[in-house]
mmCIF entry with sequence, helices, sheets and N, C-alpha, C, O atoms, coordinates in Angstrom:
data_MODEL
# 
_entry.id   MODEL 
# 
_entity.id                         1 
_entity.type                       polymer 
_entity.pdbx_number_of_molecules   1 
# 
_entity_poly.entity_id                      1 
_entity_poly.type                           'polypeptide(L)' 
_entity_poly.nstd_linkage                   no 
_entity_poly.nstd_monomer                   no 
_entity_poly.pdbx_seq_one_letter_code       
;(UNK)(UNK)(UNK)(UNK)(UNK)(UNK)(UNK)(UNK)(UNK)(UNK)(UNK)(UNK)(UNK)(UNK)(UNK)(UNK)
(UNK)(UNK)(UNK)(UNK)(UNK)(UNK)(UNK)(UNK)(UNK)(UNK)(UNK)(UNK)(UNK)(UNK)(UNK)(UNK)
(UNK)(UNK)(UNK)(UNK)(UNK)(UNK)(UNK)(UNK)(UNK)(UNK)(UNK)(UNK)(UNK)(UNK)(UNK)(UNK)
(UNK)(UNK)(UNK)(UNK)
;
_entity_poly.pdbx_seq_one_letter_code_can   XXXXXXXXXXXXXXXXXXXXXXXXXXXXXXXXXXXXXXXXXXXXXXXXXXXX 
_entity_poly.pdbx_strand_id                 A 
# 
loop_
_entity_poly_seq.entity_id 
_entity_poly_seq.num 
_entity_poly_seq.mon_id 
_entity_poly_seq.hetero 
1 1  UNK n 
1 2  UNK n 
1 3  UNK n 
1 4  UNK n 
1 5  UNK n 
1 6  UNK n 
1 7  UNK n 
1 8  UNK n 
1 9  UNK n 
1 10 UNK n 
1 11 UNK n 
1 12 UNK n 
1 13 UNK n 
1 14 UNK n 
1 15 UNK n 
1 16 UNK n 
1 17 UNK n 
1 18 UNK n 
1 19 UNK n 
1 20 UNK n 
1 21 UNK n 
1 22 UNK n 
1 23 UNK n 
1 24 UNK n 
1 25 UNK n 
1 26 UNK n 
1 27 UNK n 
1 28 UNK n 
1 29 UNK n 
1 30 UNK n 
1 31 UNK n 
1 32 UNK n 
1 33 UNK n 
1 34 UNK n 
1 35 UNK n 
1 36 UNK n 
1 37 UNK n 
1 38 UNK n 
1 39 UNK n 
1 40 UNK n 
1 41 UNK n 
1 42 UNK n 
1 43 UNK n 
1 44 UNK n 
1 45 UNK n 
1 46 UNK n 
1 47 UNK n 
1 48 UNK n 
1 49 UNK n 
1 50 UNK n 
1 51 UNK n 
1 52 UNK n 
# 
_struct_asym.id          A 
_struct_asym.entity_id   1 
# 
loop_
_struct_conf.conf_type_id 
_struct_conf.id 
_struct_conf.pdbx_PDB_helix_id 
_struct_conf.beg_label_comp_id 
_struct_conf.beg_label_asym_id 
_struct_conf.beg_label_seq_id 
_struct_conf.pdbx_beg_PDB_ins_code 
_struct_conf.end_label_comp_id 
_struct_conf.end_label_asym_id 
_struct_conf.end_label_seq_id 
_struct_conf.pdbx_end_PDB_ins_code 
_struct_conf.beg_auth_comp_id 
_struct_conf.beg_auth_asym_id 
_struct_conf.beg_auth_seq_id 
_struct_conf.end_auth_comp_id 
_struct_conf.end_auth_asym_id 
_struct_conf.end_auth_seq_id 
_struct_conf.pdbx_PDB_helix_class 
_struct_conf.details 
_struct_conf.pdbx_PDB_helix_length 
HELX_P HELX_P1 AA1 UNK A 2  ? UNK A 35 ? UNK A 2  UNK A 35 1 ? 34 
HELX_P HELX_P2 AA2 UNK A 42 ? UNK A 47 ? UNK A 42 UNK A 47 1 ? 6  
# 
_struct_conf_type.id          HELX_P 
_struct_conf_type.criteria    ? 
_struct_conf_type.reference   ? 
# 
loop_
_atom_site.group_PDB 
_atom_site.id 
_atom_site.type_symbol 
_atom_site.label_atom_id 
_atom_site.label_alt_id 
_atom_site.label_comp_id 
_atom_site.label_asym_id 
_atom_site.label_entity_id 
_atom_site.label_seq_id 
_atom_site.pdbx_PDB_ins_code 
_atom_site.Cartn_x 
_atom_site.Cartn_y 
_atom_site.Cartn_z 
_atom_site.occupancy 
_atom_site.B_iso_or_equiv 
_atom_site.pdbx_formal_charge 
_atom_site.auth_seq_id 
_atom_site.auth_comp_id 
_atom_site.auth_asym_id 
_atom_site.auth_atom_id 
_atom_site.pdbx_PDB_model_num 
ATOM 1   N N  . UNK A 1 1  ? 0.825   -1.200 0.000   1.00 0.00 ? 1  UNK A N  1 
ATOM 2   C CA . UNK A 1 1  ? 0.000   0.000  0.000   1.00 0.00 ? 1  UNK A CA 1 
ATOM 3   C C  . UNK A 1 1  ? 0.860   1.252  0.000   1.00 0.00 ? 1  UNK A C  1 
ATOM 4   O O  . UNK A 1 1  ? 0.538   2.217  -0.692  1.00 0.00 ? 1  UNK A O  1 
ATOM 5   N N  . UNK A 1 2  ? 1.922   1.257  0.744   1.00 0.00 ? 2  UNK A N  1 
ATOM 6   C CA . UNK A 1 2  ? 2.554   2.294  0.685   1.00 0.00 ? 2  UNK A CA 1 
ATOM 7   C C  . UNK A 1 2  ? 3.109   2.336  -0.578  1.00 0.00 ? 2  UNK A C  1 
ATOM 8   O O  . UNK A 1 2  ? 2.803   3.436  -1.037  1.00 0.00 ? 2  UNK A O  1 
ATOM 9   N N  . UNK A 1 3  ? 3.903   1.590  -1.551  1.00 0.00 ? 3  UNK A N  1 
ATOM 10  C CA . UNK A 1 3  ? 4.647   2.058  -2.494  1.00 0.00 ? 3  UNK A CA 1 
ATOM 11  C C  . UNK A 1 3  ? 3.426   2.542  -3.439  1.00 0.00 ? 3  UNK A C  1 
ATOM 12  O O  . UNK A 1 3  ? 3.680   3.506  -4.160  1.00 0.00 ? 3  UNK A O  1 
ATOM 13  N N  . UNK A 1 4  ? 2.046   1.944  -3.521  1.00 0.00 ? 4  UNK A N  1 
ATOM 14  C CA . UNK A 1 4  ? 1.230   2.695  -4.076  1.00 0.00 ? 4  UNK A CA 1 
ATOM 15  C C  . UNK A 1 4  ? 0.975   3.910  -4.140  1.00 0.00 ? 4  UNK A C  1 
ATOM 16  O O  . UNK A 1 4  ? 0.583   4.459  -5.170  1.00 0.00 ? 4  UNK A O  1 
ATOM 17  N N  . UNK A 1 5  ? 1.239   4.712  -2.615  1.00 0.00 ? 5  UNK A N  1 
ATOM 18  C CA . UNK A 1 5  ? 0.993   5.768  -2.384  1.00 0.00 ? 5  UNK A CA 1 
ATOM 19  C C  . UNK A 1 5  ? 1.955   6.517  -2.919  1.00 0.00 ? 5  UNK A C  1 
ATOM 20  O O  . UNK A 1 5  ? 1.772   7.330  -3.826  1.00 0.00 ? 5  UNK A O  1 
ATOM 21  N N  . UNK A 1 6  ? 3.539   6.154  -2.114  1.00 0.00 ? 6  UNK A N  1 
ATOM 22  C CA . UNK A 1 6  ? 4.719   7.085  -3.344  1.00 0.00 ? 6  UNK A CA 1 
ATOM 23  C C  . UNK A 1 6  ? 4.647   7.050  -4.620  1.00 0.00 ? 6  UNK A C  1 
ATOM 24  O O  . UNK A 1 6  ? 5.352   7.875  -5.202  1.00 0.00 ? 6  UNK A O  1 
ATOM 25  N N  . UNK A 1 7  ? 3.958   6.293  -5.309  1.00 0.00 ? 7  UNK A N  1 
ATOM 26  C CA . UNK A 1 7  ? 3.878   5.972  -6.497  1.00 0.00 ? 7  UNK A CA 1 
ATOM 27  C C  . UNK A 1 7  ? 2.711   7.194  -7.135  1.00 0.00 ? 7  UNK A C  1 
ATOM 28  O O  . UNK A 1 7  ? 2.926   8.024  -8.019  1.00 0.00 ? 7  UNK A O  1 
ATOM 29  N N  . UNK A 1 8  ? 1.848   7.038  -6.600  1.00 0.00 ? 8  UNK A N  1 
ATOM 30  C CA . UNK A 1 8  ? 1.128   8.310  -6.539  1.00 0.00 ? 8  UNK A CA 1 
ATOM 31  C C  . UNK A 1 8  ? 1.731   9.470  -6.709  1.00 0.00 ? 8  UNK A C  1 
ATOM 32  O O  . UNK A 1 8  ? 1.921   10.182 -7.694  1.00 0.00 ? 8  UNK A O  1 
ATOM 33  N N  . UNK A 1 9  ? 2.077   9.567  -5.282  1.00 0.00 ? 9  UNK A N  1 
ATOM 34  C CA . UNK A 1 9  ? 2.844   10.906 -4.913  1.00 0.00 ? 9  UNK A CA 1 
ATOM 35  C C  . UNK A 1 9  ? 3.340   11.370 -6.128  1.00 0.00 ? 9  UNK A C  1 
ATOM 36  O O  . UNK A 1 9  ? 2.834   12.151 -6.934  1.00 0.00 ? 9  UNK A O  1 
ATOM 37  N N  . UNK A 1 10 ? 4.679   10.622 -6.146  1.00 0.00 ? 10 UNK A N  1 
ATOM 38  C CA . UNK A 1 10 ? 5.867   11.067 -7.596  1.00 0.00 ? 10 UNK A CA 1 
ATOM 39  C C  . UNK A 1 10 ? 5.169   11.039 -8.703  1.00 0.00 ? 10 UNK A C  1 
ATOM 40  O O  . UNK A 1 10 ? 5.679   11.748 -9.571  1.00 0.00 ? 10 UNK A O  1 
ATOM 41  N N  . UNK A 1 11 ? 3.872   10.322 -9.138  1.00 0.00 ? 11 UNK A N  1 
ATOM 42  C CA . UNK A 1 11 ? 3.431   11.068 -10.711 1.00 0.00 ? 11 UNK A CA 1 
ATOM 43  C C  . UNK A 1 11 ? 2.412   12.032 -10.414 1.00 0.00 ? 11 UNK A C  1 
ATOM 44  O O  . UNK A 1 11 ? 1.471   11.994 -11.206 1.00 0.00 ? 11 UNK A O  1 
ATOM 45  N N  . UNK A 1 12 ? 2.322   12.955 -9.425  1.00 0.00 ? 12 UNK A N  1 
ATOM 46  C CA . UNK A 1 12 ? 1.274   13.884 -9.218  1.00 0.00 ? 12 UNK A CA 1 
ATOM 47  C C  . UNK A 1 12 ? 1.753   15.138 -9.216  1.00 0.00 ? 12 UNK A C  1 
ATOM 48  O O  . UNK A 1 12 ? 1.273   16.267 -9.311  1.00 0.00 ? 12 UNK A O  1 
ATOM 49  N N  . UNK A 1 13 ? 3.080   14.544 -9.050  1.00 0.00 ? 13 UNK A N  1 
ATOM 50  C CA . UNK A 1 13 ? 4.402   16.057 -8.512  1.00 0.00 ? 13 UNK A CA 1 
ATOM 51  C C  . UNK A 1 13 ? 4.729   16.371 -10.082 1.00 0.00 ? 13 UNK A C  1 
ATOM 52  O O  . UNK A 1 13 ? 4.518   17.355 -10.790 1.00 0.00 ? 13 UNK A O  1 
ATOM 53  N N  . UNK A 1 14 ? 5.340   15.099 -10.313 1.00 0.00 ? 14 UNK A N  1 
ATOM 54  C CA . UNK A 1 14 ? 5.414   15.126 -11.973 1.00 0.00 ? 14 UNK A CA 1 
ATOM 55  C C  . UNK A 1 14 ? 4.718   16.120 -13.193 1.00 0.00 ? 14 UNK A C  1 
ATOM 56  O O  . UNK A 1 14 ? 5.135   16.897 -14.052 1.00 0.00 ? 14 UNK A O  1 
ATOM 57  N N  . UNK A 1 15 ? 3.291   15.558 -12.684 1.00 0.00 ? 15 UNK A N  1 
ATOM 58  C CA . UNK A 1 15 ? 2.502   15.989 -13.377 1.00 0.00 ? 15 UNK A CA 1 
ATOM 59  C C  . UNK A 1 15 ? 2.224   17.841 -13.167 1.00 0.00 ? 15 UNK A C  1 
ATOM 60  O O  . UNK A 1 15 ? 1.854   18.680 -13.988 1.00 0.00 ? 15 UNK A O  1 
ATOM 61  N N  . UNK A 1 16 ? 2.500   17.931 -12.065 1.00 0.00 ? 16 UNK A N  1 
ATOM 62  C CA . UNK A 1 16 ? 2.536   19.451 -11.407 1.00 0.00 ? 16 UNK A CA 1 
ATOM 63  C C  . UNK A 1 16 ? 4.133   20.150 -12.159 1.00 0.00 ? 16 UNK A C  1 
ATOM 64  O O  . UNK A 1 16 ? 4.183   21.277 -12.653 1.00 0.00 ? 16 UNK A O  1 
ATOM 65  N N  . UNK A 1 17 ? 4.630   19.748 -12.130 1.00 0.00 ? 17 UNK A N  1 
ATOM 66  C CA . UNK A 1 17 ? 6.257   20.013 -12.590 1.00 0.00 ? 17 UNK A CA 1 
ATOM 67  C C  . UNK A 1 17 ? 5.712   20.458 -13.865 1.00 0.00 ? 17 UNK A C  1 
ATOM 68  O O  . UNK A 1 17 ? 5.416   21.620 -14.145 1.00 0.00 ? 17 UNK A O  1 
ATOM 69  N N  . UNK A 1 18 ? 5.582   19.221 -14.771 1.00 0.00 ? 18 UNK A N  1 
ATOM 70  C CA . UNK A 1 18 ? 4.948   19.547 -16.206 1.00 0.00 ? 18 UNK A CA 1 
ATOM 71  C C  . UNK A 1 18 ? 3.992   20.528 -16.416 1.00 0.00 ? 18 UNK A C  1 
ATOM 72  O O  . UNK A 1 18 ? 3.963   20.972 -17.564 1.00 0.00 ? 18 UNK A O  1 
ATOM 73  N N  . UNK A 1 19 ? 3.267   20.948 -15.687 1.00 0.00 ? 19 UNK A N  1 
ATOM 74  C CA . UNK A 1 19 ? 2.276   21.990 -15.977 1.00 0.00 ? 19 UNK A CA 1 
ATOM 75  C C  . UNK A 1 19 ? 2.670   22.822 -15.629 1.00 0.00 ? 19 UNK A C  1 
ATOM 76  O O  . UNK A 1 19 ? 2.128   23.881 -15.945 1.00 0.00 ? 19 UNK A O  1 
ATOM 77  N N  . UNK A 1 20 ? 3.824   22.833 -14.790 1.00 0.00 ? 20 UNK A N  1 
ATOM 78  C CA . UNK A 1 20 ? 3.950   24.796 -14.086 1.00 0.00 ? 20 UNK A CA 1 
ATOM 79  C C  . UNK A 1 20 ? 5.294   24.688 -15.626 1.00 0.00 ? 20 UNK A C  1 
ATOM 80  O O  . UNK A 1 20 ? 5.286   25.664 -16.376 1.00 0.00 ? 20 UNK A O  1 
ATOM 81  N N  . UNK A 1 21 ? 6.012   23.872 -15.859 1.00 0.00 ? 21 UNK A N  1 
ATOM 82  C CA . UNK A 1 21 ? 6.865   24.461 -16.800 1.00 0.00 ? 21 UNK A CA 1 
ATOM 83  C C  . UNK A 1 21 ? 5.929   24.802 -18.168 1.00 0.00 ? 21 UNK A C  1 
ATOM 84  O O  . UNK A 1 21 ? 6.264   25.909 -18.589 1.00 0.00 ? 21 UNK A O  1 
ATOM 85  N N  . UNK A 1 22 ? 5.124   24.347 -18.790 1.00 0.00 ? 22 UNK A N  1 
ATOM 86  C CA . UNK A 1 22 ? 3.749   24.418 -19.604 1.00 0.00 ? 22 UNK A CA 1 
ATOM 87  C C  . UNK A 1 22 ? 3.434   25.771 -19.498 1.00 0.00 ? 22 UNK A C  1 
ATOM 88  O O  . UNK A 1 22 ? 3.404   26.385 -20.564 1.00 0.00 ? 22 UNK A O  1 
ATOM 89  N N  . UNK A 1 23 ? 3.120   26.575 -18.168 1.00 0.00 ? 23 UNK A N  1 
ATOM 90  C CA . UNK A 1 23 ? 2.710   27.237 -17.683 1.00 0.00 ? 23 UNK A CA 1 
ATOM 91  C C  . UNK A 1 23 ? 3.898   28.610 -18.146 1.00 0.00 ? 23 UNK A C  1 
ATOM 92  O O  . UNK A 1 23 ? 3.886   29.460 -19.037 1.00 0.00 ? 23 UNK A O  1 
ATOM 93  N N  . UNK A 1 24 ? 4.951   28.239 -16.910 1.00 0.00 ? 24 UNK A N  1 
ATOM 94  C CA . UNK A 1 24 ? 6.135   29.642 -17.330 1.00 0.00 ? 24 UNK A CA 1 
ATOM 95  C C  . UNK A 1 24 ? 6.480   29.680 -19.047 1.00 0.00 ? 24 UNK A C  1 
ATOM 96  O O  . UNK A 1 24 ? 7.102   30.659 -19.458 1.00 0.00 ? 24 UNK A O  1 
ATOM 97  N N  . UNK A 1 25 ? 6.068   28.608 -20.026 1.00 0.00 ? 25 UNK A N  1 
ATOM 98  C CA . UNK A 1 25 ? 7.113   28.821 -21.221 1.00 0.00 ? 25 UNK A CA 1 
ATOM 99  C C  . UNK A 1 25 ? 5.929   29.610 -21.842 1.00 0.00 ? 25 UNK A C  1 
ATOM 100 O O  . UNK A 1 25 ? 6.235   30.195 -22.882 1.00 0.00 ? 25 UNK A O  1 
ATOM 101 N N  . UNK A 1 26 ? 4.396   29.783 -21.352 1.00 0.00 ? 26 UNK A N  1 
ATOM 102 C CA . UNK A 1 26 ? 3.512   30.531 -22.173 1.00 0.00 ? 26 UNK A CA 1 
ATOM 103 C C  . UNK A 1 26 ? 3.677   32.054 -21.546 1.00 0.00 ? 26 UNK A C  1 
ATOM 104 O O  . UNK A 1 26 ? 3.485   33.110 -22.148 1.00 0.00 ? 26 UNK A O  1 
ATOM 105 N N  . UNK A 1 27 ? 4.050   31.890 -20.290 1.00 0.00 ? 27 UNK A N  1 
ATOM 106 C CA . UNK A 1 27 ? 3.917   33.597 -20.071 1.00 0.00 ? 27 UNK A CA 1 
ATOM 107 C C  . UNK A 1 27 ? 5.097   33.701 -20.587 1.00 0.00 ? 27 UNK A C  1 
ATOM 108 O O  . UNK A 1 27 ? 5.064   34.859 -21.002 1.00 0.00 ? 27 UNK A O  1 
ATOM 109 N N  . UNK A 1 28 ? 6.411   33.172 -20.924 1.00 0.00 ? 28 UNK A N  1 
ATOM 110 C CA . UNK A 1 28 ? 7.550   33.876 -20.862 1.00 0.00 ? 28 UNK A CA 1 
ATOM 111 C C  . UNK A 1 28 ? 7.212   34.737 -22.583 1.00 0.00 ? 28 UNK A C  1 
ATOM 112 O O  . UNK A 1 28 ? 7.638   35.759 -23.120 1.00 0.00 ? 28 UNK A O  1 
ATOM 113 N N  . UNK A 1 29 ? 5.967   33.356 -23.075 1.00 0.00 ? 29 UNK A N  1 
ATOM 114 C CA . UNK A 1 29 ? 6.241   33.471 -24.710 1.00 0.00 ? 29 UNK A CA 1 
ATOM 115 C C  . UNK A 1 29 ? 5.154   35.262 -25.110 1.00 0.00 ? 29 UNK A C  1 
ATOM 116 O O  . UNK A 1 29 ? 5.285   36.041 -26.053 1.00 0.00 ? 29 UNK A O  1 
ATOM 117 N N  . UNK A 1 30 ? 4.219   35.301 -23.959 1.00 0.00 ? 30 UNK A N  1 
ATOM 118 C CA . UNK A 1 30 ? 3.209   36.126 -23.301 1.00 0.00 ? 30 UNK A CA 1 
ATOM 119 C C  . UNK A 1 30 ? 4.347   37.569 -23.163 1.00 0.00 ? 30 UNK A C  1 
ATOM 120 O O  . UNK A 1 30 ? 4.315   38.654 -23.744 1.00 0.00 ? 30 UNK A O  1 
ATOM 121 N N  . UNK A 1 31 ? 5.225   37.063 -22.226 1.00 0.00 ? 31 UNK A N  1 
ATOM 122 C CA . UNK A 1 31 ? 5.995   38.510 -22.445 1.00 0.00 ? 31 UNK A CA 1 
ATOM 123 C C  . UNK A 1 31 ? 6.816   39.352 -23.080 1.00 0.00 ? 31 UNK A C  1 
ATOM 124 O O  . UNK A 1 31 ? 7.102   40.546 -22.988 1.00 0.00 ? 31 UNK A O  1 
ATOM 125 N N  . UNK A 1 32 ? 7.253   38.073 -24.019 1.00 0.00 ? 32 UNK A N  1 
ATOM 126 C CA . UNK A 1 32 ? 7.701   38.226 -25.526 1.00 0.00 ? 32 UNK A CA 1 
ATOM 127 C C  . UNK A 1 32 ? 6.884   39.159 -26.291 1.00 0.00 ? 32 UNK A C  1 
ATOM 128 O O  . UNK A 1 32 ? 7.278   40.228 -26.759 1.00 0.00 ? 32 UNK A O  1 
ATOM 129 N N  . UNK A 1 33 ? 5.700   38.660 -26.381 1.00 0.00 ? 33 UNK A N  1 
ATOM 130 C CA . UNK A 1 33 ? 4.793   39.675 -27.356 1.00 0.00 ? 33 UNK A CA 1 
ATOM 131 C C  . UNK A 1 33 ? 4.630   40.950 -26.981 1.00 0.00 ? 33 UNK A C  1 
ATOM 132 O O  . UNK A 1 33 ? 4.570   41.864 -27.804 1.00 0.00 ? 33 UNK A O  1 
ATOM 133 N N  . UNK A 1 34 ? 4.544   41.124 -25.716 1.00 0.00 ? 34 UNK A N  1 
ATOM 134 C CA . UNK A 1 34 ? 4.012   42.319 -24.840 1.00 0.00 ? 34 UNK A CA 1 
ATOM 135 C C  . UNK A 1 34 ? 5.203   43.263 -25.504 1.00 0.00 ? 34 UNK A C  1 
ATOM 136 O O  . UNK A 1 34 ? 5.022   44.302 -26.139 1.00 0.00 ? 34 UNK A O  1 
ATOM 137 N N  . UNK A 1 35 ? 6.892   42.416 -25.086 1.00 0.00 ? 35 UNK A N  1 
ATOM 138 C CA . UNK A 1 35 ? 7.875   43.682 -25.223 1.00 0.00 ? 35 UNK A CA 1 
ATOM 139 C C  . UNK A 1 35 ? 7.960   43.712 -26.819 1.00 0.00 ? 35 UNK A C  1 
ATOM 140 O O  . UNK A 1 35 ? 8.098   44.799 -27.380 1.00 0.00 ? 35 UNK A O  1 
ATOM 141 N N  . UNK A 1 36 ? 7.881   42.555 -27.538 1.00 0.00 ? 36 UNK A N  1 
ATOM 142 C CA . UNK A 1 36 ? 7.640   43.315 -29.199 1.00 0.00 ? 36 UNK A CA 1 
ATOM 143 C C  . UNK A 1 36 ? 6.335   44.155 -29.922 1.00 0.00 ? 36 UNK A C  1 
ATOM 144 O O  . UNK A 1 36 ? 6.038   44.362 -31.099 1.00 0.00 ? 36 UNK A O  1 
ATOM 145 N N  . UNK A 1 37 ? 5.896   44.420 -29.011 1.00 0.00 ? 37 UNK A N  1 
ATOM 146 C CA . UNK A 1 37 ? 4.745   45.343 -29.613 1.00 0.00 ? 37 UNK A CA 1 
ATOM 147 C C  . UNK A 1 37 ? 3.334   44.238 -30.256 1.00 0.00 ? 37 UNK A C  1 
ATOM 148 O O  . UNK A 1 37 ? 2.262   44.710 -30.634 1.00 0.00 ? 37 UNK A O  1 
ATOM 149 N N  . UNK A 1 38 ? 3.701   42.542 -30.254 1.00 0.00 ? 38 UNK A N  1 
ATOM 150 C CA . UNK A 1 38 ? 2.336   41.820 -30.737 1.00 0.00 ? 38 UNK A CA 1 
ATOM 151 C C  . UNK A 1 38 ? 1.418   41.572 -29.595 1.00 0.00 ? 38 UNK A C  1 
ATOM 152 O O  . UNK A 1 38 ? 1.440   40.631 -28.801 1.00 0.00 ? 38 UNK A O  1 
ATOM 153 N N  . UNK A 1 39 ? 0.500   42.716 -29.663 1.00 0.00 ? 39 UNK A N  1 
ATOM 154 C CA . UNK A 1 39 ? -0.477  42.217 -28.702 1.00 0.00 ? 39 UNK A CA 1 
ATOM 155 C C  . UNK A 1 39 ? -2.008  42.563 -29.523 1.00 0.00 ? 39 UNK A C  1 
ATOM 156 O O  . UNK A 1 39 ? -2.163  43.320 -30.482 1.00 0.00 ? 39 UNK A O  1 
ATOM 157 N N  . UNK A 1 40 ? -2.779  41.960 -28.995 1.00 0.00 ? 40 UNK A N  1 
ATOM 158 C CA . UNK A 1 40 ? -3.902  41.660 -29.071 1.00 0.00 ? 40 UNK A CA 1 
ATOM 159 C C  . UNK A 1 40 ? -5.071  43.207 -28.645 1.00 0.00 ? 40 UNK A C  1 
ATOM 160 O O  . UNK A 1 40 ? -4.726  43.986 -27.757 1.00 0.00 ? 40 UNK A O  1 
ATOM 161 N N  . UNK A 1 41 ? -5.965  43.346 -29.178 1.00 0.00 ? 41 UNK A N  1 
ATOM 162 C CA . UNK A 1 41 ? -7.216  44.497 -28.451 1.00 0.00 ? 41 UNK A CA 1 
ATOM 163 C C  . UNK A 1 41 ? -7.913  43.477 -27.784 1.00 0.00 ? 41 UNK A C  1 
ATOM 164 O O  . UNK A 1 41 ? -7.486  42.323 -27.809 1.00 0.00 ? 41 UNK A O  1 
ATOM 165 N N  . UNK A 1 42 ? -8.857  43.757 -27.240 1.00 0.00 ? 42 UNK A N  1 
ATOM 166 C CA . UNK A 1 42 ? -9.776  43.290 -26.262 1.00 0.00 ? 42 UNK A CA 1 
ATOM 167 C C  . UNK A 1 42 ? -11.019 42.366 -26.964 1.00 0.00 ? 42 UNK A C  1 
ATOM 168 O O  . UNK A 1 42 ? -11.434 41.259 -26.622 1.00 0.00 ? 42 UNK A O  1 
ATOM 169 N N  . UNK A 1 43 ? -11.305 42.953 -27.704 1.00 0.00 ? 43 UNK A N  1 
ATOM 170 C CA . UNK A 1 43 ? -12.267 42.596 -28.990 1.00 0.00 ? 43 UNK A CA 1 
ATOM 171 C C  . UNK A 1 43 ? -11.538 41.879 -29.753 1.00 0.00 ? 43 UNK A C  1 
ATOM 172 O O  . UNK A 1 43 ? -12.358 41.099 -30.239 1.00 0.00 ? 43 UNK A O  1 
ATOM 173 N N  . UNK A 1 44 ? -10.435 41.601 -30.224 1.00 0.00 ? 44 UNK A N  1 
ATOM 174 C CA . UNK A 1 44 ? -9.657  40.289 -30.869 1.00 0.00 ? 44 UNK A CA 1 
ATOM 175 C C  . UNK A 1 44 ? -9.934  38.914 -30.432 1.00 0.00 ? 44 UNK A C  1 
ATOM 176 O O  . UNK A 1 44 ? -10.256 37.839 -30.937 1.00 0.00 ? 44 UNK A O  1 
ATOM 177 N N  . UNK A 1 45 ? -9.554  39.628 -28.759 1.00 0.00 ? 45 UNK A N  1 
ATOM 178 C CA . UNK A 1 45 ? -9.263  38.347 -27.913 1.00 0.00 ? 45 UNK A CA 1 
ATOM 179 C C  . UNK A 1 45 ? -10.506 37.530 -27.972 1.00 0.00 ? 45 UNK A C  1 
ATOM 180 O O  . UNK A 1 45 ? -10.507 36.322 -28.208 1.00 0.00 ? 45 UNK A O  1 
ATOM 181 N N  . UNK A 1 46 ? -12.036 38.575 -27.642 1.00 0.00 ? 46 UNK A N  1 
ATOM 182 C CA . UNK A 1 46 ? -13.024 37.951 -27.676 1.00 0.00 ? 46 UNK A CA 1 
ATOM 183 C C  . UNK A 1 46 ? -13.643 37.401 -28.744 1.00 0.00 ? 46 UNK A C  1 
ATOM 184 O O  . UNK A 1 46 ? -14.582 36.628 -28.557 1.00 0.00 ? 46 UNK A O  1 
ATOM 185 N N  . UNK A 1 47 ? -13.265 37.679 -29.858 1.00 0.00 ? 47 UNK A N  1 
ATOM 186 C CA . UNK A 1 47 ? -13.862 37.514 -31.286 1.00 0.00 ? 47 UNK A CA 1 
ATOM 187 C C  . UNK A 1 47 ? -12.704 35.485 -31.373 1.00 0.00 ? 47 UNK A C  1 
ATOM 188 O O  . UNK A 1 47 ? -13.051 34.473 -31.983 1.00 0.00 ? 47 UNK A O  1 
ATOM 189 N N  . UNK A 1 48 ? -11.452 35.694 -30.525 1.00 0.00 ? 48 UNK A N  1 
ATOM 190 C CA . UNK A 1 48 ? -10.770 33.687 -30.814 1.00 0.00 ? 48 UNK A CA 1 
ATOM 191 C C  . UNK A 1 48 ? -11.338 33.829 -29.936 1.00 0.00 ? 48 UNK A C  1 
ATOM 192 O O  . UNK A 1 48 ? -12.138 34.549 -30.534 1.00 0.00 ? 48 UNK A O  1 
ATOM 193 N N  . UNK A 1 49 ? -11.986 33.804 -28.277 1.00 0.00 ? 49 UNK A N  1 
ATOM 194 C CA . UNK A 1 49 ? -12.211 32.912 -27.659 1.00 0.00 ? 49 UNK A CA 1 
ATOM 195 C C  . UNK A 1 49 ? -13.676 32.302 -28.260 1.00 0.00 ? 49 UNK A C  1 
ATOM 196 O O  . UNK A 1 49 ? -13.899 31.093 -28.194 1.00 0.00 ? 49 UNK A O  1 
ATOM 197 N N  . UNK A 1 50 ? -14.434 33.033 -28.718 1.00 0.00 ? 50 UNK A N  1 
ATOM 198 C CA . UNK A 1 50 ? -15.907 32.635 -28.973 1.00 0.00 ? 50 UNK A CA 1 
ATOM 199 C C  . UNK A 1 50 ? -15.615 32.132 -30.736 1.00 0.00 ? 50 UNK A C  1 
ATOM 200 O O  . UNK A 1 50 ? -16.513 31.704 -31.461 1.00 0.00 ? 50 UNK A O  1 
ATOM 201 N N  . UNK A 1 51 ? -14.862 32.224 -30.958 1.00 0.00 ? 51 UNK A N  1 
ATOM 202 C CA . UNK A 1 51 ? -14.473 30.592 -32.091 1.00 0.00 ? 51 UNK A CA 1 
ATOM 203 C C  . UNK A 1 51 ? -14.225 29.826 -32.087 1.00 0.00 ? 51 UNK A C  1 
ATOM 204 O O  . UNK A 1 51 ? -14.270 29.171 -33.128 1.00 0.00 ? 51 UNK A O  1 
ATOM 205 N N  . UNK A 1 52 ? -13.607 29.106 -30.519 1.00 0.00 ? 52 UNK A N  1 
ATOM 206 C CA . UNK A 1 52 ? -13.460 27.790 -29.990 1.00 0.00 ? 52 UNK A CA 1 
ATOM 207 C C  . UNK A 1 52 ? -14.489 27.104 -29.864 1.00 0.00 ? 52 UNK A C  1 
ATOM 208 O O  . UNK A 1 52 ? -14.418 25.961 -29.412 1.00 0.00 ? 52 UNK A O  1 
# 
């Protein structure tokens, strides 16, 4: 039972690892645009989200 549980553990952390790096490589890519001048209006944004 226990190695079940570390077993757990370590692919949950994993899985947390993977998403926060997921996470920093979109804002870093997020602040990329910001300092080159590609950004988005407000009404862009809403005109892709309501095309998903």
């Amino acid at each position: 039972m226990a190695t079940a549980i570390a077993a757990k553990t370590v692919e949950r952390s994993s899985s947390i690892d993977d998403a926060m790096e997921v996470l920093f490589g979109k804002l870093d890519e997020a602040i990329d645009d910001m300092e080159s001048g590609r950004v988005q209006t407000i009404e862009e944004a809403w005109k892709e989200i309501d095309s998903i």
